[in-house]
N, C-alpha and C positions, 0 to 999 in steps of 0.2 A: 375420738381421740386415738391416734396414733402409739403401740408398743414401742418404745423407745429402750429396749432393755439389750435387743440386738438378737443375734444365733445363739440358743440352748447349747450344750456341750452330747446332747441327745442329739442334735440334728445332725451337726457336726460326725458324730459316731455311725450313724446310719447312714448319713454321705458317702464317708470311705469304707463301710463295710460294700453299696449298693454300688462304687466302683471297683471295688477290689473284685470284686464277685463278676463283673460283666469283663473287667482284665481278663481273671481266669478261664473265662470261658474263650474269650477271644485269642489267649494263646494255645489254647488247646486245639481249637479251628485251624488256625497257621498252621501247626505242626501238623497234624493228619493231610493238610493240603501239602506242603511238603513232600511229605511221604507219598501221598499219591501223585506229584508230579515226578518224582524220581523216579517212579515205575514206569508211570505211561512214556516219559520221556526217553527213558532208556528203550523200554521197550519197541520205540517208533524208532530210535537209532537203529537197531538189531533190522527191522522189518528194512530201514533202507539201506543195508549193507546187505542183506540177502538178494533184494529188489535189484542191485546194481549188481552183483556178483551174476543174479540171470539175465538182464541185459548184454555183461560182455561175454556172456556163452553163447546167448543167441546173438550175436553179433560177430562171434569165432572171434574175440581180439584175443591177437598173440595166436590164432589158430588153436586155440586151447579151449578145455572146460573150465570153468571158474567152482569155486567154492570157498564155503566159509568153515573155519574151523573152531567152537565152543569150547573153552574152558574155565575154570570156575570165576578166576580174576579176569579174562581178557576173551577178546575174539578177533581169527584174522580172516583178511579176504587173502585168497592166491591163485593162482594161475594153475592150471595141470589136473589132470584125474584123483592126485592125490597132493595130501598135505606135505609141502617141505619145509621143515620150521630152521634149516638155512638159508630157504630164498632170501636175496637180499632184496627182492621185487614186494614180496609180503607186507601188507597195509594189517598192522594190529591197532585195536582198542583197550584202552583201559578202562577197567570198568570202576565205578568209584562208588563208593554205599552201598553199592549191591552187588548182587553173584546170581551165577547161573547153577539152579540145583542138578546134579550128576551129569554134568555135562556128556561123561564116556560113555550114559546110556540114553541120548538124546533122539538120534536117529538110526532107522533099522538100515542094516548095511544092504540091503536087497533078498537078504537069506534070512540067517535063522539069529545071526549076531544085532549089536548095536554099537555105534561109532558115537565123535564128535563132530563128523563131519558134515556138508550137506555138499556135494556136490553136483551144479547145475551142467547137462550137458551142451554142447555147442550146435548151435543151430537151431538147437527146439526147447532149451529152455524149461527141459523138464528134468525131472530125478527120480533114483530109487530111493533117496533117501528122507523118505518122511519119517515127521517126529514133531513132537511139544515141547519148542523152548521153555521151561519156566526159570523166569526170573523172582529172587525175593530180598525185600531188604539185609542187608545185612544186620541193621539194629533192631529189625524188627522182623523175625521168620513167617511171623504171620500174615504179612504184608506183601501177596504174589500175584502176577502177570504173567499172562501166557503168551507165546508166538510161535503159532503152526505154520507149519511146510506140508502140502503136500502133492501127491507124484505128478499131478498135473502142474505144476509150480507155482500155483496159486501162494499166497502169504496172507496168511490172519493173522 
């Protein structure tokens, strides 16, 4: 014979306890993924604005060296041995949920200093100026990514 009395007010209880519980876990998954798409993905933007800034050095477009210049909200590409934050040629980024930590002491200037800057030479696509971009959430300081330059022009 057949229980004909229906679902306990227990089962019931233990239903939505044993979904609330697999929720939470599952929005706590999204959010970390998030977060780790915001870094890699910025991160991979930076690597191809660097990537293209030593392409048109080694390419001598405009006859110039290219470079890119770090700052904590933004990053630009430009034209020339040094940064002109007049150029009206300058392609900037905005960076959005995250920042670049100390940007002014990123890369060594070739001596005993340290810049924003990375400038690729023209024709060979190398530089004096290596350095470790790191990036970190802003919501979350704990949450960094890195992207190296260095003098051979390599990009990690």
């Amino acid at each position: 014979m057949k229980n004909k009395q229906g679902i306990s007010i227990i089962e019931i209880i233990i239903t939505i306890f044993i979904v609330s519980a697999l929720t939470g876990m599952g929005v706590a998954v999204y959010i970390n993924w998030q977060k780790q798409s915001k870094l890699v993905n910025t991160a991979d933007e930076i690597k191809s604005v660097l990537i293209r800034a030593q392409q048109l050095a080694t390419a001598a477009a405009k006859s110039s060296d290219w470079g890119v210049r770090f700052e904590e909200g933004n990053y630009t590409l430009f034209a020339g041995t040094f940064y002109n934050q007049n150029d009206p040629e300058n392609i900037s980024w905005q960076l959005s949920g995250v920042e670049i930590i100390e940007p002014e002491s990123i890369f060594s200037d070739g001596g005993d200093g340290y810049i924003p800057d990375v400038v690729f030479r023209k024709y060979q696509g190398t530089t004096d100026n290596v350095g470790l971009i790191r990036i970190r959430l802003a919501s979350d300081p704990t949450w960094i990514r890195n992207v190296e330059v260095f003098s051979s022009g390599q990009i990690r």
